[in-house]
C-alpha positions as CSV (number, residue, x, y, z in Angstrom):
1,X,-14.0,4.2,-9.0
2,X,-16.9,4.5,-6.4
3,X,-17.8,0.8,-6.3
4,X,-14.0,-0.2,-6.4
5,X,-13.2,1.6,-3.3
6,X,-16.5,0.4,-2.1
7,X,-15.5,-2.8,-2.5
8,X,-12.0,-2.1,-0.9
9,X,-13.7,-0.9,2.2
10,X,-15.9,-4.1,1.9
11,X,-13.1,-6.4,2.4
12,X,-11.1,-4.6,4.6
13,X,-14.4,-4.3,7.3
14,X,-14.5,-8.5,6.7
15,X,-10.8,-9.1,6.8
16,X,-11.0,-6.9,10.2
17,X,-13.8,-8.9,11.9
18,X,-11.3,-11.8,10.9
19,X,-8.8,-11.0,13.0
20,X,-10.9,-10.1,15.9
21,X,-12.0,-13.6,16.0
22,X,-8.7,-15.5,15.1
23,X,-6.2,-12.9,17.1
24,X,-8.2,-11.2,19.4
25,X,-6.4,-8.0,21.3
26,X,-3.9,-9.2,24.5
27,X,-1.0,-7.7,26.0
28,X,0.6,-11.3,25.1
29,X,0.9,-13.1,22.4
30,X,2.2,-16.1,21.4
31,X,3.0,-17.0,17.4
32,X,1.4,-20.6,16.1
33,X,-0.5,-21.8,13.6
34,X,-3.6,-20.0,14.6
35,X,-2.2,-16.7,13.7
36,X,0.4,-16.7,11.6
37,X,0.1,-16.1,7.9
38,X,2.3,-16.8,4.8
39,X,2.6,-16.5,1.3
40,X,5.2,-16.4,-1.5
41,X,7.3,-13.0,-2.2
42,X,7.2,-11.4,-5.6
43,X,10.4,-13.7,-6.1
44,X,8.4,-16.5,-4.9
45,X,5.4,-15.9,-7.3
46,X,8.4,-15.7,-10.2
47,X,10.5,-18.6,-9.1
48,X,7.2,-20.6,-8.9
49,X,6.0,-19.6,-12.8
50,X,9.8,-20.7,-13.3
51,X,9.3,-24.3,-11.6
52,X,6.2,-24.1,-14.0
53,X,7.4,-23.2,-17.3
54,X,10.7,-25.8,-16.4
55,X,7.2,-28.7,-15.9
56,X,5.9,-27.5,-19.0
57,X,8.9,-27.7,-21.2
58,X,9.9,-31.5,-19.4
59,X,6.5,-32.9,-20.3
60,X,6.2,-31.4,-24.1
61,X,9.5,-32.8,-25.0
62,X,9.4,-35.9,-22.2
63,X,12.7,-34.6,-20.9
64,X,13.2,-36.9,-17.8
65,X,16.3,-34.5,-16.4
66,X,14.4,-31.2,-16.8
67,X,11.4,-33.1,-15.4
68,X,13.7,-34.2,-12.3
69,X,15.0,-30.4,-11.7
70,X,11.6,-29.5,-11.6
71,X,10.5,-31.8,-9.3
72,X,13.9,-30.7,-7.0
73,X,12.8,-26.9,-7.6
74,X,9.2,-27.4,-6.3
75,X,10.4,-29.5,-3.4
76,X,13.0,-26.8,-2.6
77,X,10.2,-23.6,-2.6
78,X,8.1,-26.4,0.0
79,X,11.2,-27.1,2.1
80,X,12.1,-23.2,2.3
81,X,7.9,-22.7,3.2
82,X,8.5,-24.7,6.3
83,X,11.1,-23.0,7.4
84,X,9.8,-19.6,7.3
85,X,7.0,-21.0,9.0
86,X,9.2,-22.3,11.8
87,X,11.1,-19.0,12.0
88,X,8.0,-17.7,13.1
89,X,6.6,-20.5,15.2
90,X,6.5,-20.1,18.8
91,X,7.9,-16.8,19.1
92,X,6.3,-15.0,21.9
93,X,5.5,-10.8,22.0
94,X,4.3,-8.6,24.7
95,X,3.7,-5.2,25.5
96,X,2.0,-4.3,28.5
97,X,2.7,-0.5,29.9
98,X,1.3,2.2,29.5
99,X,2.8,5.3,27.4
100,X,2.5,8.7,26.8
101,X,4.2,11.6,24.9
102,X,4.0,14.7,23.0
103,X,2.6,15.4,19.8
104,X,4.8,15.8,16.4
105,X,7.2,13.9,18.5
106,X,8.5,10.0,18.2
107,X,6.9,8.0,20.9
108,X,8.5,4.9,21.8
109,X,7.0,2.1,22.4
110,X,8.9,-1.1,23.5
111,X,7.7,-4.9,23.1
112,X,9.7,-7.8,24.0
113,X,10.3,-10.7,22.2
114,X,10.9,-13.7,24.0
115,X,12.3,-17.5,22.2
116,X,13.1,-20.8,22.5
117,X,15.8,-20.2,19.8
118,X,17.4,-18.1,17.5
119,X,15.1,-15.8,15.1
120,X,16.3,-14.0,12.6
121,X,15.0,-11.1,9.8
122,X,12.1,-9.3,12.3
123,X,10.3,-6.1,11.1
124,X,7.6,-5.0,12.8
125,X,5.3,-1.8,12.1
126,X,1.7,-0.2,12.9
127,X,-0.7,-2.1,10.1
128,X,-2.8,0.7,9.8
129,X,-0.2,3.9,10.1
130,X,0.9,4.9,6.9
131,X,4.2,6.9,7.0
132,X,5.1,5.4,10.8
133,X,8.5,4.0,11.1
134,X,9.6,0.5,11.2
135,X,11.9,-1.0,13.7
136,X,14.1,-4.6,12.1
137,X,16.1,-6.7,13.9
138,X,18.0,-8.6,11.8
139,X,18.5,-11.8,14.6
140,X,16.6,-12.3,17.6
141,X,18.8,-14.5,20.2
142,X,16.8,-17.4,22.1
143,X,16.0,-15.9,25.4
144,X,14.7,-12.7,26.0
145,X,15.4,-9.0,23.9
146,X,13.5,-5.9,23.6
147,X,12.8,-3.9,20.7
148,X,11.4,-0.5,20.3
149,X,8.8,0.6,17.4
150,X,8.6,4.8,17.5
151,X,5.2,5.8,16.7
152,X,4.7,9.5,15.5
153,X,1.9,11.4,17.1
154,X,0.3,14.1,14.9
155,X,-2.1,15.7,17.3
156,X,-2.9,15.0,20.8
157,X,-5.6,13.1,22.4
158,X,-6.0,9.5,23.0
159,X,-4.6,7.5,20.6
160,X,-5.6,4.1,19.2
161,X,-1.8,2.6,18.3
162,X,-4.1,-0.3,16.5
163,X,-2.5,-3.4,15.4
164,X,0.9,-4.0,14.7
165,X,2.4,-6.1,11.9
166,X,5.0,-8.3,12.9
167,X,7.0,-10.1,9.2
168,X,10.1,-12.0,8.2
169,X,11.4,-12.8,5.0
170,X,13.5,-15.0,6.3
171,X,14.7,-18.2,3.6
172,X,16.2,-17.0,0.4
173,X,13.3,-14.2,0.1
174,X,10.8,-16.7,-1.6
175,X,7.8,-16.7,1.7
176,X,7.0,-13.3,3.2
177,X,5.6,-14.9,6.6
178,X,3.6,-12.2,8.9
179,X,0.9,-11.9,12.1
180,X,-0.6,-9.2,12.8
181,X,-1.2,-8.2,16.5
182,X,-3.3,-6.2,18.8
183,X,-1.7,-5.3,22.4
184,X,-4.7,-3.3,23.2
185,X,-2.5,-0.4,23.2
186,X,-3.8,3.5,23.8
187,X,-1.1,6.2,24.4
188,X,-1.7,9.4,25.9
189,X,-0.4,12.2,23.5
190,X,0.4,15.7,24.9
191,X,-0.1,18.7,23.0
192,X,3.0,20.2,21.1
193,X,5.0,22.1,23.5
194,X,5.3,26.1,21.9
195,X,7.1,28.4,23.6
196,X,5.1,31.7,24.4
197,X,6.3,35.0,23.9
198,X,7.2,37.0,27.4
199,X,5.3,40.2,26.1
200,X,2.0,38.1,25.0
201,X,1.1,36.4,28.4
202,X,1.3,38.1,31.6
203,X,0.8,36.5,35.1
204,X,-1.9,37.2,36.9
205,X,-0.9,35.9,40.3
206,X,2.8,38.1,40.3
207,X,2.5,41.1,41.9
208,X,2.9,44.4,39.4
209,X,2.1,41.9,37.0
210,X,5.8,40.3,36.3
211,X,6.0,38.7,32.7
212,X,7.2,35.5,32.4
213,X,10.6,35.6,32.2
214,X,10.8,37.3,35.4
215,X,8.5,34.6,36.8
216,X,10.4,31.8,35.8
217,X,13.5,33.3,36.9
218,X,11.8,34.0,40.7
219,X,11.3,30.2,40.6
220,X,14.6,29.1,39.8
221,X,16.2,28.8,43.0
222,X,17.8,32.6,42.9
223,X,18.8,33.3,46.1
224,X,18.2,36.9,48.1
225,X,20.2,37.9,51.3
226,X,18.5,37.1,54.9
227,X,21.0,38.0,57.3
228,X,24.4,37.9,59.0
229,X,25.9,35.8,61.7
230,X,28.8,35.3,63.7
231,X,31.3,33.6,62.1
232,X,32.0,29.4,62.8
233,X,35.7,28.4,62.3
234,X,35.1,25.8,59.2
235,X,32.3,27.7,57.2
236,X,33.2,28.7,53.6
237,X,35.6,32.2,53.5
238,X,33.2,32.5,50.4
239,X,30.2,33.6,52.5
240,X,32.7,35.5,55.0
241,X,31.1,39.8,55.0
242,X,34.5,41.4,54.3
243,X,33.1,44.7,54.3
244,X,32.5,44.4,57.6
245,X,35.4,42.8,58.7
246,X,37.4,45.5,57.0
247,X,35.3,48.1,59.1
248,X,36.5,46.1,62.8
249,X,32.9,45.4,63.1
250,X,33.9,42.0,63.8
251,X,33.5,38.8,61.3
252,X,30.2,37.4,60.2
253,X,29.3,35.1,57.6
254,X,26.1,35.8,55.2
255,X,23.3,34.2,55.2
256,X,20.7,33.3,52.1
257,X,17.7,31.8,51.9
258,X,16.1,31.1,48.1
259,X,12.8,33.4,46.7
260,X,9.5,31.4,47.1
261,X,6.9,32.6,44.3
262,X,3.3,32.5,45.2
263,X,1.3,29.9,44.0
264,X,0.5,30.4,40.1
265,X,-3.0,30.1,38.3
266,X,-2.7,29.1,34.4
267,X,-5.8,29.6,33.1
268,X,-6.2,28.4,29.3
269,X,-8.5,31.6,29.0
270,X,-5.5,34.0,29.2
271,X,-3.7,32.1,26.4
272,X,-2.5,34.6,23.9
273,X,-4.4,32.9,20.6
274,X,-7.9,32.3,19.3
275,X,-6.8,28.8,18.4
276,X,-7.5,25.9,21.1
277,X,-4.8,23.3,20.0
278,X,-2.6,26.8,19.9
279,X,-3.7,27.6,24.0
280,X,-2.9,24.2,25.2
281,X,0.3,24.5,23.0
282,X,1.6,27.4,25.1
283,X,0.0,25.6,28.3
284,X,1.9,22.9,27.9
285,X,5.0,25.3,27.4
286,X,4.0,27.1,30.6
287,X,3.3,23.2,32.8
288,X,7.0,21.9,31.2
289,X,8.9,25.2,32.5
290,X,6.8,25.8,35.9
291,X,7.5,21.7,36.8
292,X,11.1,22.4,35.9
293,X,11.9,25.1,37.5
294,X,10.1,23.6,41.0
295,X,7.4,26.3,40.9
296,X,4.1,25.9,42.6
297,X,1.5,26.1,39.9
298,X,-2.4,25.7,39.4
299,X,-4.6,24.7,36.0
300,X,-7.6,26.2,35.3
301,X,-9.1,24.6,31.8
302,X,-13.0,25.4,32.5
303,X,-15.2,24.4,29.8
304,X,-18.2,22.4,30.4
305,X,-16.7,20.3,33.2
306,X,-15.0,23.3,34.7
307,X,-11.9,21.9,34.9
308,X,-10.0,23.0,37.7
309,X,-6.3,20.9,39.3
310,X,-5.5,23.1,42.7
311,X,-1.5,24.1,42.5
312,X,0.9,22.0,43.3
313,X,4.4,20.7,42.4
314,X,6.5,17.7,41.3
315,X,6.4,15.3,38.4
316,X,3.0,13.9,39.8
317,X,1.9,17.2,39.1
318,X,3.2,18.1,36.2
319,X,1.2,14.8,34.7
320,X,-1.9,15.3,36.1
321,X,-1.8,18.6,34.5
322,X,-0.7,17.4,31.0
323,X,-3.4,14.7,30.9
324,X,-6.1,17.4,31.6
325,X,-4.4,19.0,28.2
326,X,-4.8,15.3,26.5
327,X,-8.2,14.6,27.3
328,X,-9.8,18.6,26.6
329,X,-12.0,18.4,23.9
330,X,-11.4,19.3,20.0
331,X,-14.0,21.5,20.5
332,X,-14.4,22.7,24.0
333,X,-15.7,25.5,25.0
334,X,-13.6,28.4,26.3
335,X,-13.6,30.0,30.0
């Protein structure tokens, strides 16, 4: 069992330093004889053994018609060779952006396909990613179409996508032709958003320490009175002060202006677990409803680099902070 798997891993190190000479990683690639492989089908392997047994019988009892359908079988399984070769022949791929998601999510990644002519029977999934899903198309039209493979991202970090098998079966299921391609891809992957408790995590910025529900709501655009003005023929009736009206104390409109939070600190110390991946779970949490809700926010990671992003707001923001929480180590040490 040992040397068998030994032997595996022996082969699959070789067949790997193959295709980093012969198709080398690119955001481009184009499909020719340099990198695209073939070879028969299951069916192919049994309709060839038929073609076989058919030569076998012809020339033990010198049967000139079997002989002939023979010879038209073999000729057929070459003619149907070709054309899954061609199917596949000058097809361009590319993938060039960068991505980036959350983990235990579907992150899609898009590739476009661009030809001369029609294509048809496309699948095309990760090589090495057991379990991933495939995406098929069953005809590609000449010109230029985009397809999109999900990858699923199990924990966050930076993640490798590797290479990605690209196959047809295309001609009566006898040739199984396939390439497998490396865009040089690496995703970003967020850790899993979990939603914290309000009772388990209290704010350290608010004043009487608020808890987190009152926070968010602060942020939210909630709007508090300011003050009360004369009336101008064509505001809302909406905003007119009727109580006062109703007094004689003349007719004024109210006036709002919305509640402006302080800035917040998250700090990944103050998380509620003993659990890392579990602390930047519920930071995550925290980043996704702070950056929604327009809030002013800071992230404090610490650890050995003392990592520190000053508050701010926005989607720019709201990045910069979640790519801190990709790129924290496994192992880091705690604040």
């Amino acid at each position: 069992m040992a040397f068998t798997k030994g032997m595996q891993d022996f082969i699959n190190r070789r067949f790997e330093q193959f295709l980093k000479r012969r198709v080398p990683g690119r955001f481009e690639h184009l499909l020719s004889r340099q990198n695209i492989f073939i070879m028969p089908t299951k069916f192919g392997f049994a309709y060839l053994l038929f073609v076989f047994i058919l030569f076998l019988l012809a020339t033990n009892y010198q049967n000139n018609i079997i002989m002939l359908l023979s010879y038209l079988l073999a000729s057929f399984f070459i003619s149907v060779m070709m054309h899954s070769f061609n199917n596949f022949n000058g097809l361009k791929l590319q993938s060039s952006a960068n991505y980036s998601g959350f983990a235990k999510q579907d992150i899609n990644i898009p590739i476009t396909i661009s030809s001369l002519k029609n294509r048809y029977n496309l699948t095309l999934a990760f090589a090495n990613q057991n379990g991933q899903q495939k995406a098929y198309l069953p005809q590609c039209d000449d010109g230029v179409s985009e397809i999109t493979l999900p990858f699923y991202a199990t924990q966050r970090g930076i993640v490798d996508l590797g290479r990605i098998k690209v196959s047809s079966e295309y001609g009566f299921g006898l040739f199984v032709a396939w390439s497998v391609l490396d865009f040089s891809h690496q995703i970003v992957v967020y850790p899993h958003p979990k939603e914290i408790e309000t009772n388990e995590y209290h704010l350290p910025a608010q004043e009487e320490h608020q808890t987190l529900n009152n926070a968010v709501s602060s942020s939210m655009g909630i709007d508090d009175f300011s003050e009360l003005k004369e009336y101008v023929t064509g505001e809302s009736r909406a905003r007119v002060a009727w109580k006062q009206f109703a007094r004689d104390q003349g007719k004024y409109t109210k006036h709002y202006q919305s509640q402006q939070g302080g800035s917040l600190w998250l700090n990944l110390a103050d998380m509620p677990s003993h659990d890392i991946e579990m602390q930047l779970s519920f930071l995550c949490y925290l980043i996704i409803e702070y950056s929604n809700s327009k809030h002013v926010f800071g992230l404090k990671l610490g650890g050995i680099n003392n990592i520190e992003i000053e508050p701010n707001s926005g989607q720019e923001h709201q990045e910069k902070c979640l790519n801190a929480l990709a790129h924290y180590p496994s192992h880091g040490s705690k604040v």
